[in-house]
N, C-alpha and C positions, 0 to 999 in steps of 0.2 A: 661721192666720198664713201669711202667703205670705213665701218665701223673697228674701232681698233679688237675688243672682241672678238670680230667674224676673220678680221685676217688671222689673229693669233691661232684661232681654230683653225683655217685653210693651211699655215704654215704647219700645223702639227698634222694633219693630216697627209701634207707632201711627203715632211721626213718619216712618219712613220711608215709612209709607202715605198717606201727608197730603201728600209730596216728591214719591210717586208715585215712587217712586226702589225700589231694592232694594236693604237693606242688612241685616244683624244684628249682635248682637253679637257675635259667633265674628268675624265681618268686621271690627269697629271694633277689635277684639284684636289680632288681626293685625295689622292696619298701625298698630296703635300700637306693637307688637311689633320690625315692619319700621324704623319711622322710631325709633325710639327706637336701635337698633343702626346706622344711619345717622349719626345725630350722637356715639354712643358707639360707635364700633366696638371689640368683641370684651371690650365686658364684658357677659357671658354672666351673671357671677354676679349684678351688680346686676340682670339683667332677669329673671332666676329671680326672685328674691327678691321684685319689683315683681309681678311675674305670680301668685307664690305657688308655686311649681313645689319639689317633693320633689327632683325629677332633673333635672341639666342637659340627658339627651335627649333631656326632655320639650321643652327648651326649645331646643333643636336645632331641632324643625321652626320655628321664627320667623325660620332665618337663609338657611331659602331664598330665594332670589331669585326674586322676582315676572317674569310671563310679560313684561313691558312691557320689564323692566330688560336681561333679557336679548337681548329683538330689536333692542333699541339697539345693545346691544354689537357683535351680530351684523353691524348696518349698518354700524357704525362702523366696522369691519374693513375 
């Protein structure tokens, strides 16, 4: 029996192969991680909870800001 995690990984690896794109799921996590704290800012718990996370530090790393977000700010300075 193959675990439901390992195939949702093989299948995002298929279609990303097909896009010719590079993606995974750890990738699709994250920015669903990222935009989810974007339209909810700094509920932490409900995105624990959604993610499945024992510890909010775990779910600390999702509220780093992405390399993009940052060089904007940057310019925009």
């Amino acid at each position: 029996m193959v675990c439901l995690s390992t195939g949702v990984f093989q299948m995002v690896r298929v279609y990303a192969g097909k896009a010719k794109g590079k993606c995974s799921a750890h990738t699709l996590r994250h920015t669903f991680a990222y935009s989810y704290l974007q339209s909810n800012p700094g509920d932490m718990v409900g995105l624990s909870q959604i993610l499945g996370h024992s510890h909010l530090n775990t779910t600390a790393i999702h509220t780093l800001h992405r390399l993009e977000d940052l060089q904007e700010r940057v310019e925009g300075m």
